[in-house]
GUZATOR-87115 format. One record per atom (N, C-alpha, C): residue number from 1; residue in one letter; atom name; z, y negated, x negated. Coordinates in steps of 0.02 Angstrom, whole numbers. Layout:
% residues N
<r num="NUM" residuo="a" atomo="CA" Z="Z" Y="Y" X="X"/>
...
% end
This chain:
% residues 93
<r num="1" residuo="x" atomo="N" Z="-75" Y="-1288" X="70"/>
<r num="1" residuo="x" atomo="CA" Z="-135" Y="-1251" X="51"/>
<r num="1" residuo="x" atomo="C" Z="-171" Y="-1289" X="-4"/>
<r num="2" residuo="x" atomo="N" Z="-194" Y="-1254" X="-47"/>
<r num="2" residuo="x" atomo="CA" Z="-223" Y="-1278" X="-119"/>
<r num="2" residuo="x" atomo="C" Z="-283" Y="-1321" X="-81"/>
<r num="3" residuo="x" atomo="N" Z="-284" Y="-1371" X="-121"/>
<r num="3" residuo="x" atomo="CA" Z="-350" Y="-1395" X="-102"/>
<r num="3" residuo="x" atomo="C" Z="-432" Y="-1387" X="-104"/>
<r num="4" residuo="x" atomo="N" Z="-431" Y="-1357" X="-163"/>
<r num="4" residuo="x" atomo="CA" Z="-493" Y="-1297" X="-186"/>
<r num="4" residuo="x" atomo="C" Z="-509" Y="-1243" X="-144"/>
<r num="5" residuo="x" atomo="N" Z="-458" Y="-1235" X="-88"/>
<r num="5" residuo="x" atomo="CA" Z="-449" Y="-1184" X="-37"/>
<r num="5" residuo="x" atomo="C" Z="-517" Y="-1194" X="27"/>
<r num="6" residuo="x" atomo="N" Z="-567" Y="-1140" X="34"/>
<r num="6" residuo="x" atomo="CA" Z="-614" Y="-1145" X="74"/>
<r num="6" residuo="x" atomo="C" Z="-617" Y="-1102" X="109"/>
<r num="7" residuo="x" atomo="N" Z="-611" Y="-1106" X="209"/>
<r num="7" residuo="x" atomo="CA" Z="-583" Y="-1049" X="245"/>
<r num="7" residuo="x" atomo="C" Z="-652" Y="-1046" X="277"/>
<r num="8" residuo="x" atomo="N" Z="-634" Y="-992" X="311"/>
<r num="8" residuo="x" atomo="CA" Z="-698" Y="-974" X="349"/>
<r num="8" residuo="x" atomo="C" Z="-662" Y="-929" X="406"/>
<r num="9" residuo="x" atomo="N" Z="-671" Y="-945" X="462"/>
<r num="9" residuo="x" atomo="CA" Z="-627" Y="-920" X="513"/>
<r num="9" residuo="x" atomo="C" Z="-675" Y="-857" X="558"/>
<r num="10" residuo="x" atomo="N" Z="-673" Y="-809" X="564"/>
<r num="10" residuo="x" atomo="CA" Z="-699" Y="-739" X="564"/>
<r num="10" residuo="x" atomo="C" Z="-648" Y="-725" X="632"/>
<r num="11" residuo="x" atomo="N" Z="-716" Y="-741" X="696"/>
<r num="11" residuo="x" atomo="CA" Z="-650" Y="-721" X="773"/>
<r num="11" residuo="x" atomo="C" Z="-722" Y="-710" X="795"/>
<r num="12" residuo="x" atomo="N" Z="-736" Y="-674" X="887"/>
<r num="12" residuo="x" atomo="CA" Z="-776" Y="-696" X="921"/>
<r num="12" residuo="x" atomo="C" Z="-823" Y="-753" X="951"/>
<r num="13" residuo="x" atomo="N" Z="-907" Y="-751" X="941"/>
<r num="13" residuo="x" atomo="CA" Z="-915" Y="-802" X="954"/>
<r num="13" residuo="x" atomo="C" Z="-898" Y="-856" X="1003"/>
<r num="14" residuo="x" atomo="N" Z="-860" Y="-824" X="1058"/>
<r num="14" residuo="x" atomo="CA" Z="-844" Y="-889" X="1123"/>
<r num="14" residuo="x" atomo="C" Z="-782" Y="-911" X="1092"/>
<r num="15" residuo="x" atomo="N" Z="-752" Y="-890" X="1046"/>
<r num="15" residuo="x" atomo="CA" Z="-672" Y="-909" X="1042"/>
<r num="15" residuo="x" atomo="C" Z="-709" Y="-957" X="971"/>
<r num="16" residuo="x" atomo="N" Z="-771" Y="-952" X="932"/>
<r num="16" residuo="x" atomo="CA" Z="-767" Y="-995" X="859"/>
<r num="16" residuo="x" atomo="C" Z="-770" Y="-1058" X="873"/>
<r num="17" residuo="x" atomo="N" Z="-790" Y="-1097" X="915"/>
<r num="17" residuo="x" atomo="CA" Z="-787" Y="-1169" X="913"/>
<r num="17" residuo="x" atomo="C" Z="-720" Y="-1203" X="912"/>
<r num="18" residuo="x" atomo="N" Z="-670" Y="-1179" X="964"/>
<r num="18" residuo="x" atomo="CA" Z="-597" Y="-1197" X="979"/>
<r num="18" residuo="x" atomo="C" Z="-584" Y="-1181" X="903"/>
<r num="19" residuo="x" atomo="N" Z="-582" Y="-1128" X="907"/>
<r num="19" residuo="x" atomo="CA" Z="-524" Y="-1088" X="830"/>
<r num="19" residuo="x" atomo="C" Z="-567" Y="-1151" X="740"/>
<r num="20" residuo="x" atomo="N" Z="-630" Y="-1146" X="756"/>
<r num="20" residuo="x" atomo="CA" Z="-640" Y="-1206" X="702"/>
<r num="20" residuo="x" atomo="C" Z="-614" Y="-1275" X="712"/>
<r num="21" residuo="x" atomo="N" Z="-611" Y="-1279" X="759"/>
<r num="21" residuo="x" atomo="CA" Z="-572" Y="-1362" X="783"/>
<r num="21" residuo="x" atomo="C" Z="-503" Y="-1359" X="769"/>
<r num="22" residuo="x" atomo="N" Z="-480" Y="-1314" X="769"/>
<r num="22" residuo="x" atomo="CA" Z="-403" Y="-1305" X="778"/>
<r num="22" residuo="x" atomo="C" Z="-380" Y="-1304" X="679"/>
<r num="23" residuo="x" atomo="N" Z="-437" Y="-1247" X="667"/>
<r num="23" residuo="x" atomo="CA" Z="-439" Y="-1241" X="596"/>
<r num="23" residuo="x" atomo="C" Z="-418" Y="-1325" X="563"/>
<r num="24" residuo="x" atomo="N" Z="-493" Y="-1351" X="556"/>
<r num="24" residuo="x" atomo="CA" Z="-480" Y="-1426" X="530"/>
<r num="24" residuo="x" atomo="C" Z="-447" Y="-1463" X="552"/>
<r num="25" residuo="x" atomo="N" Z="-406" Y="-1462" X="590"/>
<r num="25" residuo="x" atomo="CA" Z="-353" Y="-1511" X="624"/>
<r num="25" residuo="x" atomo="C" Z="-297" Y="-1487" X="576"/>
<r num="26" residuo="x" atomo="N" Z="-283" Y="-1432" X="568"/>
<r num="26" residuo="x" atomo="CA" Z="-221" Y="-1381" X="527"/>
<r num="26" residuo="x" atomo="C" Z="-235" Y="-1386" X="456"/>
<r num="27" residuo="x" atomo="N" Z="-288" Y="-1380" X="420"/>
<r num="27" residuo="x" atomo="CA" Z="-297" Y="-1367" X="355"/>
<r num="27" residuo="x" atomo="C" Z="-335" Y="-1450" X="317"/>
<r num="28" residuo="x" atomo="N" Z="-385" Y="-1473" X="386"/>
<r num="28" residuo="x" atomo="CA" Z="-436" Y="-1522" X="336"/>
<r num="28" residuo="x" atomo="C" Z="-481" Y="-1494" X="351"/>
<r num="29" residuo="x" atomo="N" Z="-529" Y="-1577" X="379"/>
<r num="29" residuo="x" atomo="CA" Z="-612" Y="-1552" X="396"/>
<r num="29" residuo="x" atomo="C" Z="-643" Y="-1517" X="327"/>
<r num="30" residuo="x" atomo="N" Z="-626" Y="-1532" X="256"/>
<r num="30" residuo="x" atomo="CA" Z="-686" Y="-1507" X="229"/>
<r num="30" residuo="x" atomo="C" Z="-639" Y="-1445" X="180"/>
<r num="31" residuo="x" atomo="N" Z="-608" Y="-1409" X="204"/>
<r num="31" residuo="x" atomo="CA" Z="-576" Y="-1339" X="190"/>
<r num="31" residuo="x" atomo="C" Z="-607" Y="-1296" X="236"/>
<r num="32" residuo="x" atomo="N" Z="-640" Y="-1293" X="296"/>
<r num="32" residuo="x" atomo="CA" Z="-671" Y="-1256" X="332"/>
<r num="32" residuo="x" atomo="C" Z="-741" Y="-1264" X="333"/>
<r num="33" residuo="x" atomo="N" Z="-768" Y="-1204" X="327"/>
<r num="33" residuo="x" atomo="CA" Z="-828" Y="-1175" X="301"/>
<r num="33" residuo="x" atomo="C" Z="-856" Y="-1148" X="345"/>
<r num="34" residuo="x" atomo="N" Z="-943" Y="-1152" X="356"/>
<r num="34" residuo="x" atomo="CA" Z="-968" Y="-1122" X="442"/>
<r num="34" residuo="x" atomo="C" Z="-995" Y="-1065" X="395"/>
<r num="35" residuo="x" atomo="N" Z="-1021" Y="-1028" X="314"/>
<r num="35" residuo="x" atomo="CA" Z="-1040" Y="-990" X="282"/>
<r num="35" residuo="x" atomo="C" Z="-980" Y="-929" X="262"/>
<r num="36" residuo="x" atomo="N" Z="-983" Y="-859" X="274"/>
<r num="36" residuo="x" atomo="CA" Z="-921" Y="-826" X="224"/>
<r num="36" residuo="x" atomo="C" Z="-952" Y="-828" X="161"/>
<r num="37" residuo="x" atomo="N" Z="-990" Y="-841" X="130"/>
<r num="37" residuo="x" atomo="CA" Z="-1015" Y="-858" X="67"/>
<r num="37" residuo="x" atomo="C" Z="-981" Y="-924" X="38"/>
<r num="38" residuo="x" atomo="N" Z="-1002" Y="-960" X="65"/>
<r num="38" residuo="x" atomo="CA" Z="-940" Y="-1028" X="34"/>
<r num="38" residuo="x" atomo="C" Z="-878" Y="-1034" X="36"/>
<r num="39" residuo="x" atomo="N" Z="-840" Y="-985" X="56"/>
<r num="39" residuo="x" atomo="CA" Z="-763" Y="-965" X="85"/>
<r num="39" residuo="x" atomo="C" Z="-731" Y="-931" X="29"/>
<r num="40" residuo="x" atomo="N" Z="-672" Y="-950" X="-8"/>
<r num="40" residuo="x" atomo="CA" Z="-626" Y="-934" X="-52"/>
<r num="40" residuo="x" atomo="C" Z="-562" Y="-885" X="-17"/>
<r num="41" residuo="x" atomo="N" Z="-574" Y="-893" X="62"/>
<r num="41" residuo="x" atomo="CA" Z="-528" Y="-857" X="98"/>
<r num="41" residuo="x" atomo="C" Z="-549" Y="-844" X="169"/>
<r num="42" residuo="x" atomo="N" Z="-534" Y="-790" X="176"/>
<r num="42" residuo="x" atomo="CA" Z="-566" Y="-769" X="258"/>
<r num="42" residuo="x" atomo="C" Z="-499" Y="-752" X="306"/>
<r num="43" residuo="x" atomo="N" Z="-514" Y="-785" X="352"/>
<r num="43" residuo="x" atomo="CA" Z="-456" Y="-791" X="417"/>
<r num="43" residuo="x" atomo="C" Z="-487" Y="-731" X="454"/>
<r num="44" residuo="x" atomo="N" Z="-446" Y="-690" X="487"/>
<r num="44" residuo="x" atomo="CA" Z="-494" Y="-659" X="544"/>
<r num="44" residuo="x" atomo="C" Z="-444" Y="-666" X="585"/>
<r num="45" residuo="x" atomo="N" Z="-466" Y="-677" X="679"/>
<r num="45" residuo="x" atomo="CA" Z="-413" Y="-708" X="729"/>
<r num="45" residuo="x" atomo="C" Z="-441" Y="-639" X="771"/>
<r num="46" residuo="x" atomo="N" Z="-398" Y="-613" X="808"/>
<r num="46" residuo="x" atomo="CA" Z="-403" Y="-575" X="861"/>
<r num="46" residuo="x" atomo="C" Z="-456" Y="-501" X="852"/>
<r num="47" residuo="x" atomo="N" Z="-465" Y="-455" X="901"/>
<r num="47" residuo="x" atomo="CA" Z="-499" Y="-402" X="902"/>
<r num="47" residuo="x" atomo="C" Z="-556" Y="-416" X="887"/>
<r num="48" residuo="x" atomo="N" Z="-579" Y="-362" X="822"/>
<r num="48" residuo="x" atomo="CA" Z="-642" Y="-365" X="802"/>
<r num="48" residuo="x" atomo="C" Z="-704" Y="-345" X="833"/>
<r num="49" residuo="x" atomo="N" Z="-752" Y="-363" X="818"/>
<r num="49" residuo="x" atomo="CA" Z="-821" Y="-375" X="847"/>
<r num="49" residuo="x" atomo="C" Z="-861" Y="-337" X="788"/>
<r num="50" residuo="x" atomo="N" Z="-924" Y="-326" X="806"/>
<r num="50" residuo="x" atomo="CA" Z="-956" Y="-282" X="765"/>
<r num="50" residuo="x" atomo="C" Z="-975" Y="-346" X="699"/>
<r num="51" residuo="x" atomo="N" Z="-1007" Y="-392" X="729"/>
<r num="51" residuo="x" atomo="CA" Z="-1004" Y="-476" X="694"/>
<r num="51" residuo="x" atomo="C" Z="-958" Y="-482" X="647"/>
<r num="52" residuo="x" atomo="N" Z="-885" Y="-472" X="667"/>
<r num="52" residuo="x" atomo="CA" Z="-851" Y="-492" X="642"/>
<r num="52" residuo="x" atomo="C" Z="-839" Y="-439" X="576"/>
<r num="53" residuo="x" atomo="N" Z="-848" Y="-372" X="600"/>
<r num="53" residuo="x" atomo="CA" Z="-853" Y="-326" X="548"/>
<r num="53" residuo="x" atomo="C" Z="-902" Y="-334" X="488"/>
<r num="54" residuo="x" atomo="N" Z="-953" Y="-350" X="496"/>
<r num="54" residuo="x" atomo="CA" Z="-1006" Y="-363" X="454"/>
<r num="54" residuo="x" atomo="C" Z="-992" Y="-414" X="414"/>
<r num="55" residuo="x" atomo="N" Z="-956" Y="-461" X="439"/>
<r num="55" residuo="x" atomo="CA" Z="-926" Y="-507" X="392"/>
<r num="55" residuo="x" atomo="C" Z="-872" Y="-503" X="355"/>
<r num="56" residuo="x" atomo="N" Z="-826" Y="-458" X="378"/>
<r num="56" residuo="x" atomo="CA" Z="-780" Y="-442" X="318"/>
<r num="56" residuo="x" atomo="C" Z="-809" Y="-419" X="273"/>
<r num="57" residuo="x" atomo="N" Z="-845" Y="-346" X="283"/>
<r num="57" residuo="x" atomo="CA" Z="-859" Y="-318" X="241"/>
<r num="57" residuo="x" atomo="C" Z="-914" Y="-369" X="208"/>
<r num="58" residuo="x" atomo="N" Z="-937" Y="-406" X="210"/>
<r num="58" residuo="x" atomo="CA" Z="-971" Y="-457" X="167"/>
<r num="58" residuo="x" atomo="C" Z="-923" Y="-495" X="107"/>
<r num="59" residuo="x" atomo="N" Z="-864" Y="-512" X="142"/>
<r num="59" residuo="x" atomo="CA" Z="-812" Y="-551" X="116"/>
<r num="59" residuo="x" atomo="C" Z="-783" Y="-506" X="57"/>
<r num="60" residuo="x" atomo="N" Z="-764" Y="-440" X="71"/>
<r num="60" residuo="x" atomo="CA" Z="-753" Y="-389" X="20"/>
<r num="60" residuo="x" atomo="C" Z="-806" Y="-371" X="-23"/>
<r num="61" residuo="x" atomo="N" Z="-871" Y="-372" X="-6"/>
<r num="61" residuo="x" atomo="CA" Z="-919" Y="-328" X="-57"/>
<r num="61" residuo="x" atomo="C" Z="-912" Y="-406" X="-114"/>
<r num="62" residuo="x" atomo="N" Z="-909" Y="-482" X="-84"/>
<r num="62" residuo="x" atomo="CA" Z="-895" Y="-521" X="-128"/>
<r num="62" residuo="x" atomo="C" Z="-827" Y="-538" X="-173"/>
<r num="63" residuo="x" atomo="N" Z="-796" Y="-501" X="-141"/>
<r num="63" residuo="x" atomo="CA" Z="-711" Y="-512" X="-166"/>
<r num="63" residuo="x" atomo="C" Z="-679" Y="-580" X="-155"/>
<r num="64" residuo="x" atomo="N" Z="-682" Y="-590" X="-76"/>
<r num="64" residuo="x" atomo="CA" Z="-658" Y="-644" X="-48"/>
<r num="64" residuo="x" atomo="C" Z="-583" Y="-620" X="-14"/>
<r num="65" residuo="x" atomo="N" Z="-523" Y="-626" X="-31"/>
<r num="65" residuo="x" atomo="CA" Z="-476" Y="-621" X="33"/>
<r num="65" residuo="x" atomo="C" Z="-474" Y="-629" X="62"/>
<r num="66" residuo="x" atomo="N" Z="-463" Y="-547" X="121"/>
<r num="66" residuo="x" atomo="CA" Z="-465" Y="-574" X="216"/>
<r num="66" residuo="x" atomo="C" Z="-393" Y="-568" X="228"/>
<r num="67" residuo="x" atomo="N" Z="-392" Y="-626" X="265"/>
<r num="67" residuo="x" atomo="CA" Z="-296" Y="-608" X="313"/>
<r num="67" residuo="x" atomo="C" Z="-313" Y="-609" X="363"/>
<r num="68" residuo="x" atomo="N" Z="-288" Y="-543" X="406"/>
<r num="68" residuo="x" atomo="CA" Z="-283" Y="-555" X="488"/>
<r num="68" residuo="x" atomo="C" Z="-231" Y="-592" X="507"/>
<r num="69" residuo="x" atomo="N" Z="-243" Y="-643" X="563"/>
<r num="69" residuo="x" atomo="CA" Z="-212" Y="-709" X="574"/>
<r num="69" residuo="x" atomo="C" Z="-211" Y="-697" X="661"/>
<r num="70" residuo="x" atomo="N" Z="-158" Y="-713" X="686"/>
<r num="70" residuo="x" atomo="CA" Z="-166" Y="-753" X="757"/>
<r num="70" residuo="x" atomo="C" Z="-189" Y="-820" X="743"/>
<r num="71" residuo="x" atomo="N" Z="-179" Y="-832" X="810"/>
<r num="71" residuo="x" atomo="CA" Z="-242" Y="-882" X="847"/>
<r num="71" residuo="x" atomo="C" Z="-172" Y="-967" X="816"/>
<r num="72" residuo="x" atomo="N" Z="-146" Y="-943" X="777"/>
<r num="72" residuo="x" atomo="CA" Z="-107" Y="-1015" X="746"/>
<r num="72" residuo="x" atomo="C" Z="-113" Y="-1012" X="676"/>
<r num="73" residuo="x" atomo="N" Z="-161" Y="-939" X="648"/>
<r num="73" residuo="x" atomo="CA" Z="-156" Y="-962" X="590"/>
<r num="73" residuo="x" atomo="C" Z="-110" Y="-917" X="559"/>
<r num="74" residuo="x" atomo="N" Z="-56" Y="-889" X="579"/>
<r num="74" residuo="x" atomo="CA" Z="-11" Y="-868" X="547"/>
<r num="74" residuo="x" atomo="C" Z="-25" Y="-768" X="533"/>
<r num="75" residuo="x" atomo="N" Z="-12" Y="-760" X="486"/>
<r num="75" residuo="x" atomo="CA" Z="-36" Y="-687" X="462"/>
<r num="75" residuo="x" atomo="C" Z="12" Y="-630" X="511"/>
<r num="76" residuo="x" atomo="N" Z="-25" Y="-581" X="545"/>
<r num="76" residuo="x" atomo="CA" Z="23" Y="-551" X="567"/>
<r num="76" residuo="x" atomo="C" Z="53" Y="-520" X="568"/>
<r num="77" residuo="x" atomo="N" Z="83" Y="-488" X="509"/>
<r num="77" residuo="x" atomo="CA" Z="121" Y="-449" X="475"/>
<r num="77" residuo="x" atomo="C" Z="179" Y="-490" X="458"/>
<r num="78" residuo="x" atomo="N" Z="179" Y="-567" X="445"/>
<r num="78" residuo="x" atomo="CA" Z="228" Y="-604" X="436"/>
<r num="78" residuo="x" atomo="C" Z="259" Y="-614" X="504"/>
<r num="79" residuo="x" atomo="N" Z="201" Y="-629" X="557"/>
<r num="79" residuo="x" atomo="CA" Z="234" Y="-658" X="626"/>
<r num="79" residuo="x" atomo="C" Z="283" Y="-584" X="666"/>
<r num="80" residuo="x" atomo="N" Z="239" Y="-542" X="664"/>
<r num="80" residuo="x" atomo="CA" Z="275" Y="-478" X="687"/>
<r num="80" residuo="x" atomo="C" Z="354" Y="-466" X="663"/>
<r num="81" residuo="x" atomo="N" Z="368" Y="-457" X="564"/>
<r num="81" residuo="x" atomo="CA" Z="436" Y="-487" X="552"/>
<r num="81" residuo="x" atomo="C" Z="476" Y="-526" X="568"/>
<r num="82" residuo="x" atomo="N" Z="457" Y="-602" X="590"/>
<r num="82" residuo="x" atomo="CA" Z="478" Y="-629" X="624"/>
<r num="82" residuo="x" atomo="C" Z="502" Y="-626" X="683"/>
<r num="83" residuo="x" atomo="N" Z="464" Y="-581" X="714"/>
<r num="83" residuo="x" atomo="CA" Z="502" Y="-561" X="790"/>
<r num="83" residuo="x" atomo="C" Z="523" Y="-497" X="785"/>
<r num="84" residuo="x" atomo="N" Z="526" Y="-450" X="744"/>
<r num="84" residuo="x" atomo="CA" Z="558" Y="-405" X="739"/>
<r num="84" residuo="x" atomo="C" Z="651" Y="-439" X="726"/>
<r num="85" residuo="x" atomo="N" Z="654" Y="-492" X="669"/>
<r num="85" residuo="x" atomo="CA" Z="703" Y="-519" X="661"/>
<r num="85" residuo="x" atomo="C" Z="750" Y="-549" X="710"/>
<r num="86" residuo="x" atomo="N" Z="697" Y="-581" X="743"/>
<r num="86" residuo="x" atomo="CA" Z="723" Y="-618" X="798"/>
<r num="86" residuo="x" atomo="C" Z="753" Y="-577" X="848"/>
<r num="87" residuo="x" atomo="N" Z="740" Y="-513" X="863"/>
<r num="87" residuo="x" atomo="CA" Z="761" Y="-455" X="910"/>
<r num="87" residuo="x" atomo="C" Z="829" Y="-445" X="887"/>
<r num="88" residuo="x" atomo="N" Z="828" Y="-410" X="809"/>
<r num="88" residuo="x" atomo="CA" Z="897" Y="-396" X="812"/>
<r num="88" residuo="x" atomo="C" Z="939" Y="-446" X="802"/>
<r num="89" residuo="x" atomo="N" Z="933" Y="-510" X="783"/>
<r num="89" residuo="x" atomo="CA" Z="960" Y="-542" X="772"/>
<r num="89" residuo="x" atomo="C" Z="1010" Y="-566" X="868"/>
<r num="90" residuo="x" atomo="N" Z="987" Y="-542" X="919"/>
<r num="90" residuo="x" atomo="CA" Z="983" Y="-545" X="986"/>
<r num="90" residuo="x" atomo="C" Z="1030" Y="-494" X="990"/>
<r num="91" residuo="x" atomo="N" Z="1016" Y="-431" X="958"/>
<r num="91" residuo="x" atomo="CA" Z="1051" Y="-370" X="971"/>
<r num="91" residuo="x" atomo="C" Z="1117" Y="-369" X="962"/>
<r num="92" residuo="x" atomo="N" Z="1131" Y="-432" X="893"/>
<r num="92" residuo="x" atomo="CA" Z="1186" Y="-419" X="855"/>
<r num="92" residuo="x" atomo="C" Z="1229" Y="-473" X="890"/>
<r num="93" residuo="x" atomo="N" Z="1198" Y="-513" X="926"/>
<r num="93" residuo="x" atomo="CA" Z="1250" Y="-575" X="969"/>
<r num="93" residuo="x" atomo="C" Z="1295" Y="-546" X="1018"/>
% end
């Protein structure tokens, strides 16, 4: 991840403390951002919240990129391929 890269992790409030800890352990304490205003990139983890809505759409009216992410970070449109792959790849053994 670029280093200029500033996240801002966009989940429920009982789940943001873990998911920011987890964040800077994964990326670097000072790549994670407690503002979506100071954020070059927006994570969003799990089912949205009205909170959490308000902040995308914050992130968009600024033209920040949001990726929906599981709870590792990983986008889920990539992880889903991944196990789509992994299935047939099962099918075909």
């Amino acid at each position: 991840m670029s280093k200029d890269r500033r996240i801002y992790i966009c989940c429920v409030e009982d789940r943001k403390p873990y998911l920011i800890a987890k964040a800077k352990s994964i990326f670097g304490e000072e790549a994670v951002r407690e503002e979506v205003k100071e954020a070059t990139l927006i994570l969003v983890v799990g089912e949205s919240s009205e909170q959490m809505e308000e902040e995308v759409i914050e992130a968009e009216n600024s033209g920040i990129p949001v990726k929906k992410v599981n709870e590792n970070f990983i986008e889920e449109n990539i992880y889903d391929k991944l196990l789509s792959q992994k299935s047939q790849m099962k099918i075909r053994s």
